[in-house]
C-alpha positions, -999 to 999 in steps of 0.1 A, spaced: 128 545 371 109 576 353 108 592 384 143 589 389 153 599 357 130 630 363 141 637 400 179 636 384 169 664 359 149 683 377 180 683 409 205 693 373 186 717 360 182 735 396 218 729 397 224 752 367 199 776 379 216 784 409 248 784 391 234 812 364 220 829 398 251 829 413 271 848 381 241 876 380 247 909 399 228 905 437 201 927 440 199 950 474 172 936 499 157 955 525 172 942 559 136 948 570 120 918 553 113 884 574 137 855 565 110 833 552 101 866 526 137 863 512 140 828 510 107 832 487 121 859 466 151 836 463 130 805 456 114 824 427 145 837 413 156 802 407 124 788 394 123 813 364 157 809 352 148 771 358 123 780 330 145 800 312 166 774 309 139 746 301 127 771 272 159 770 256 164 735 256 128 730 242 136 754 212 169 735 206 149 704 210 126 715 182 152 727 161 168 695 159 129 679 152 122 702 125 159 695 110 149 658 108 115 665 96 137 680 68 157 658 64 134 627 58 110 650 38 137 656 13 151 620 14 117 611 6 104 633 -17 135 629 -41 143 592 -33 149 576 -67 122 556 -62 88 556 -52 79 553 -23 39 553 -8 15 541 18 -17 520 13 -46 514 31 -58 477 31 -81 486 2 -55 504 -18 -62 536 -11 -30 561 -14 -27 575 22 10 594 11 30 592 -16 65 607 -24 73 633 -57 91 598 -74 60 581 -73 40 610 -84 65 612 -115 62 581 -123 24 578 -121 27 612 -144 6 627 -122 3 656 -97 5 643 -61 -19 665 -44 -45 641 -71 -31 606 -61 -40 612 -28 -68 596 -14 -73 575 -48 -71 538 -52 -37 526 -67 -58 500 -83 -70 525 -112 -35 524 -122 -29 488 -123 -34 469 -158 -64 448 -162 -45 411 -162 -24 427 -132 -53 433 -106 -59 395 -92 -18 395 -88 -23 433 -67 -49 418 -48 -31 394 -39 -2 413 -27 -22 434 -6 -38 404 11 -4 388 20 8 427 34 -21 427 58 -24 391 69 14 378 76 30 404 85 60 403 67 76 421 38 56 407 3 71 414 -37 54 413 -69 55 424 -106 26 442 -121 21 464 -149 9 495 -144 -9 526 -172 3 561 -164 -17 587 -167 -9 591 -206 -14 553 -204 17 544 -212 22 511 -196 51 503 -176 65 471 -158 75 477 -115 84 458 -92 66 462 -56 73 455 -19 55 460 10 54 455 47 27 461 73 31 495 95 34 490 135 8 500 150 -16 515 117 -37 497 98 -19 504 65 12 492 48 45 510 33 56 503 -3 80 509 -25 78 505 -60 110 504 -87 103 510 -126 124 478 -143 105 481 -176 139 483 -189 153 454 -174 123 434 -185 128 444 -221 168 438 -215 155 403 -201 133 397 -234 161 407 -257 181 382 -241 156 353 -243 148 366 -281 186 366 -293 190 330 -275 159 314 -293 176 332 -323 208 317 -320 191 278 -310 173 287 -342 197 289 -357 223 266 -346 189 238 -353 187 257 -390 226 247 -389 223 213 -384 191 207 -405 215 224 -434 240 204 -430 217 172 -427 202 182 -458 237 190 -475 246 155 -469 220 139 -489 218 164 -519 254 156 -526 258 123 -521 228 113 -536 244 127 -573 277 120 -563 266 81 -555 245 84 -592 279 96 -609 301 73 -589 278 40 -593 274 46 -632 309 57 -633 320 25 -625 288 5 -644 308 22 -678 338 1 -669 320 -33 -677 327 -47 -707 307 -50 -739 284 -26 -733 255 -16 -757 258 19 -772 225 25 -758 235 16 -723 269 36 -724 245 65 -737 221 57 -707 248 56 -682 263 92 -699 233 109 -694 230 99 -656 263 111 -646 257 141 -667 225 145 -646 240 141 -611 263 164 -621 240 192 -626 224 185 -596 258 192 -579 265 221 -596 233 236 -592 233 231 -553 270 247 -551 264 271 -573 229 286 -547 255 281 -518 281 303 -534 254 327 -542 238 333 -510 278 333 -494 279 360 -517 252 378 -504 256 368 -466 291 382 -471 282 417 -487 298 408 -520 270 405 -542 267 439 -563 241 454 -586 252 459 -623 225 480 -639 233 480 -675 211 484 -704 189 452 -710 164 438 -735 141 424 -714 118 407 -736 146 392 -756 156 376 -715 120 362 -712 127 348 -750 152 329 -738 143 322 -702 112 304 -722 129 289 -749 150 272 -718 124 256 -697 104 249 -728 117 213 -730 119 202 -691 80 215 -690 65 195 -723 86 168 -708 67 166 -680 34 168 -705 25 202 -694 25 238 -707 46 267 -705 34 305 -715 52 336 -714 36 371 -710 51 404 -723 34 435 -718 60 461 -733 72 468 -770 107 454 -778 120 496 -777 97 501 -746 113 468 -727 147 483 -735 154 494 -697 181 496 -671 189 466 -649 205 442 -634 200 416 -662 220 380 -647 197 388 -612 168 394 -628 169 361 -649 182 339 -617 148 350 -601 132 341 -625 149 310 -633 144 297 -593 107 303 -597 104 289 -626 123 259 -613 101 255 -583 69 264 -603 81 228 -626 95 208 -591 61 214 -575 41 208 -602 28 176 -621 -2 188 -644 -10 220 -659 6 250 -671 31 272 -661 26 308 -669 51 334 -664 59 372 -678 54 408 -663 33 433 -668 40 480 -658 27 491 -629 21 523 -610 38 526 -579 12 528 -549 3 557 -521 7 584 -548 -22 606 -561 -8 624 -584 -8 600 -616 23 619 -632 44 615 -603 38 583 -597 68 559 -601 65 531 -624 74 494 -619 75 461 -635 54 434 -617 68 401 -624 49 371 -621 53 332 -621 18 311 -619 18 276 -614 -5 247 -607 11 230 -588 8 216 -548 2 250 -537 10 263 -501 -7 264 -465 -12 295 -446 16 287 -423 42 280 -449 34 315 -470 53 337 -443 85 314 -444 88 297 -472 117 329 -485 141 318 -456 171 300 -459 173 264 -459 133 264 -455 126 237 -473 147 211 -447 117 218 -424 91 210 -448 86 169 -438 56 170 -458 69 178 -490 106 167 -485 103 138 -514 113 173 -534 149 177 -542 169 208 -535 184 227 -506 163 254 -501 181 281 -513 167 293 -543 136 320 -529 159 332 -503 186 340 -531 158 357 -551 143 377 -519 180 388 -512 181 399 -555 149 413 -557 154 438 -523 189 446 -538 170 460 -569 148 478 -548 118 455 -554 98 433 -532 86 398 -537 54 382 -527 33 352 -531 -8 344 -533 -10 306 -528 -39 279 -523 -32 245 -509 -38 215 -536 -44 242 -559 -13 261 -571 8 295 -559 16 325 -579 48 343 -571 56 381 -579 78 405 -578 90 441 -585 119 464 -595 119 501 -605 109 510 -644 142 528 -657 146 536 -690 175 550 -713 163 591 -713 191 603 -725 191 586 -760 165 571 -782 191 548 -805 186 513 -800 205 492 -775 236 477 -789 241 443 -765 276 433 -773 280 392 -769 308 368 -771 293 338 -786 298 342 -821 280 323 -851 273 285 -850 297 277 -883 326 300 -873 357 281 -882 388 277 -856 422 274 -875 448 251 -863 461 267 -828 494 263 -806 482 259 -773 494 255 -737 476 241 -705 488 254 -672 468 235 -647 475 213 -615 445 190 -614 453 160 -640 414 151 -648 408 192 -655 440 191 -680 425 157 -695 397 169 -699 407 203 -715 427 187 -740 398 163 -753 374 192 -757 398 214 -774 424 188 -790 405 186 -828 417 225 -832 450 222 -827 483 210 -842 499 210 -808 488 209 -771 517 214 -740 508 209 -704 527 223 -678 514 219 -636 524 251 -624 525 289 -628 567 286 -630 565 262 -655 539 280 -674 564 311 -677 596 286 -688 576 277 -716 562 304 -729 593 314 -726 608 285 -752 580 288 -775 569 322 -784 545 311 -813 524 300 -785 480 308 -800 467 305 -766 470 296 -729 445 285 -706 458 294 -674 448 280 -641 445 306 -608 454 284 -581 484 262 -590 518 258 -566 549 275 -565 533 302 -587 497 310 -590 480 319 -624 476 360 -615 516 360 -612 523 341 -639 505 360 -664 518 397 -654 557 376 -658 541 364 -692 529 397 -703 569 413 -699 576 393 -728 551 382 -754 515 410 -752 506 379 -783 494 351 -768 459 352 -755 459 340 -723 423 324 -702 420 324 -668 402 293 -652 389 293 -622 368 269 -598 362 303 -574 337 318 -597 332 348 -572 325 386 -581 357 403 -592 376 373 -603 373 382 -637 385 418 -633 413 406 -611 421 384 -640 416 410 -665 437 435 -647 464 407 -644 466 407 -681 442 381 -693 426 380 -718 393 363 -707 381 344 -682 359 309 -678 347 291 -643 349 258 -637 330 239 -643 343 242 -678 318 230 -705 328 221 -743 304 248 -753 318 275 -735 355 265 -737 349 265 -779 329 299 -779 361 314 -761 381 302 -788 361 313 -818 354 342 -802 397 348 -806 407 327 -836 373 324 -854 
């Protein structure tokens, strides 16, 4: 068949010779010479354009070779990925500019090395392998290794490789999906997150359930108990005091939820006004002092600055509901012992030069109590941590209180911390900055609206604008004994008619949410008329700004529910004292 094929191009390309022959000028020939002479002469004419001709297609040939060579160098030099050839013991027989890029190295270098330098420790059995497979089946083989650079930067690729006909060495190409990888791990990471906390969720929830209904059934069950008949005055007292406690509990529990919703949400601020601090650790002592020698143990309080020195800028309400959540831990954990708490000025650290340094207050709340493990230390200031905590979980609460106090303390630019030994106690502290009043040296006026114990209320005209028919009841029995007359209306229209048909009204406490017409309207419709009366907002909302909204409404003052006789009577001294 070869010889075929050859006889057919040799009888063409004589063909074309004695076609190109043909088109040339004839030269003259001597009549003299033999036959057999000029049919040599014309024998060789042909033969060398023959080669002529075979000469040009050999250069065109090799044109078109070196065109391809070209071609595939540059396809494979600047192929996006890399592309190389192994020997069976890894050596680098070629490799293309990708892969030298990638390796950070100069190709001329990789040559002749073993890909295996490059291949991370815990990767080589897994290249090994690879290379094993390549050689001894015979088809194409993948795996994932990690590989260090030059720089040894480590990076994760992908490889594949198939055996080369006829050579004993194999062709691979390897793809750089370190980004993919991390893509993949930031997928896995944000869905453990969200299980975590979907389970975080639930456990909440769970946990919700029981903290309210256990007060709720307390108040409920002794609620009911108070409706038997002939009851002792010291049972009636008894049953008082339990409802009164359940409903602490209850508004202790709503009031952390509000708090960290606040904070969650963004609208938890930081009001740095001027602040006595130790007159706050005063009181903060002279509150817990009862509940701790109640429980037969002792509580000390620590202050390490004068009165005029401890006269600083702060947020005073956040700094006292830290303290008052450890402090209420440091007694829920604790069944022996003392409790000591306080601060103490500090020096900022990582500065040399002592004048620069900046100074903080170190607050501190000591305990010895049931301490903390290892384990728990690095998660006990998450949210709702204390629903995982089956060992201790015969402690009430809902696990809010050091996650509301991390959340304060950062906001103040502080940090919190705690040092802790099982069965032995914990210590809690924390910081804020050291700011104090430069710009003046008179002392600190703190303006308050409670106003002496034996302030007298005179006889008052008041109205109660409010919905809920318990909250008006109950209103009117705290308040009733200081005044000659007390109107109830259920809505923010009605509140308005009557105001309207008694302009000697002293006071109105005026509920924010009621139908028709809430609270906000019905005061600015008030304040066209009569600027007189002093008018209170009540709210059950008790969220930043309500009072300012109320204020700029044209209240006069505001109180949250829910209300107490203390605070309800201290609003009205405060106004007709």
């Amino acid at each position: 068949m070869n010889k075929e094929k050859d006889n057919l191009g040799s009888s063409s390309l004589r063909q074309k010779a004695l076609e190109v022959l043909k088109e040339k000028t004839t030269v003259t020939i001597s009549p003299f010479l033999e036959p057999e002479t000029m049919k040599l002469i014309h024998e060789l004419e042909v033969h060398q354009i023959e080669l002529e001709l075979q000469n040009e297609e050999l250069l065109k040939a090799r044109t078109i070779a070196q065109e391809a060579i070209d071609k595939y160098t540059e396809l494979f030099d600047f192929a996006p990925f890399c592309y190389l050839t192994l020997s069976s013991e890894g050596e680098i027989l070629e490799i293309n500019l990708s892969g030298a890029n990638m390796l950070n190295q100069v190709r001329l270098h990789l040559i002749n090395s073993n890909f295996g330098f490059f291949v991370a420790d815990h990767s080589k059995p897994e290249f090994n392998l690879f290379l094993e497979n390549i050689f001894t089946r015979h088809t194409k083989v993948y795996c994932e290794l990690t590989i260090s650079t030059h720089e040894n930067i480590q990076i994760q690729v992908l490889l594949s490789g198939v055996m080369q006909v006829g050579k004993p060495q194999c062709m691979v190409t390897m793809v750089d999906i370190t980004k993919k990888k991390m893509a993949e791990e930031e997928l896995i990471k944000a869905k453990e997150k969200a299980e975590e906390s979907d389970r975080m969720k639930s456990a909440f929830l769970a946990n919700m359930s029981h903290e309210i209904r256990t007060p709720m059934n307390g108040i409920l069950g002794f609620t009911s108990l108070l409706k038997k008949p002939q009851l002792s005055d010291d049972e009636q007292q008894k049953y008082i005091s339990m409802i009164e406690k359940g409903g602490t509990r209850m508004l202790n529990i709503i009031n952390d939820l509000i708090d960290m919703s606040r904070i969650e949400s963004g609208q938890a601020k930081v009001n740095l006004l001027k602040t006595l601090l130790n007159t706050d650790i005063d009181d903060v002592y002279n509150f817990f002092l009862p509940e701790v020698t109640g429980k037969g143990m002792q509580l000390n309080c620590h202050t390490a600055l004068s009165e005029e020195e401890a006269a600083i800028f702060t947020d005073r309400e956040k700094i006292i509901a830290i303290l008052t959540n450890l402090i209420k831990n440091a007694i829920k954990y604790s069944i022996i012992g003392t409790i000591d708490f306080g601060y103490s000025l500090k020096s900022s650290n990582g500065i040399n030069n002592d004048k620069d340094q900046q100074r903080v207050l170190e607050f501190f709340v000591k305990d010895t109590g049931i301490g903390l493990s290892p384990d728990k230390m690095n998660i006990i200031f998450e949210r709702f941590i204390q629903v995982e905590s089956g060992d201790t979980r015969i402690y009430k609460g809902a696990g809010l209180g050091l996650a509301i106090s991390k959340a304060y303390v950062e906001m103040l630019g502080g940090k919190i911390w705690v040092n802790s030994e099982l069965g032995v106690g914990s210590t809690f502290y924390f910081t804020i900055p050291y700011h104090t009043d430069t710009t003046t040296n008179s002392t600190i006026d703190l303006i308050t609206a409670t106003p002496k114990k034996n302030t007298q209320i005179r006889k008052l005209n008041v109205l109660i604008a409010e919905d809920d028919e318990s909250s008006a009841m109950l209103q009117k029995e705290i308040i009733k004994k200081y005044c000659k007359k007390v109107s109830h209306v259920y809505s923010g229209a009605e509140a308005v008619e009557a105001t309207h048909k008694n302009p000697h009204l002293d006071m109105i406490l005026m509920d924010i949410q009621m139908p028709l017409m809430n609270g906000y309207e019905a005061t600015k419709k008030i304040r066209v008329f009569n600027n007189e009366v002093i008018i209170i907002a009540q709210t059950a909302y008790a969220l930043p700004g309500d009072k300012e909204k109320a204020i700029e409404a044209g209240c006069n003052d505001y109180i949250s529910k829910p209300i107490t006789q203390t605070d309800l009577i201290d609003l009205m001294k405060k106004y007709f004292g």
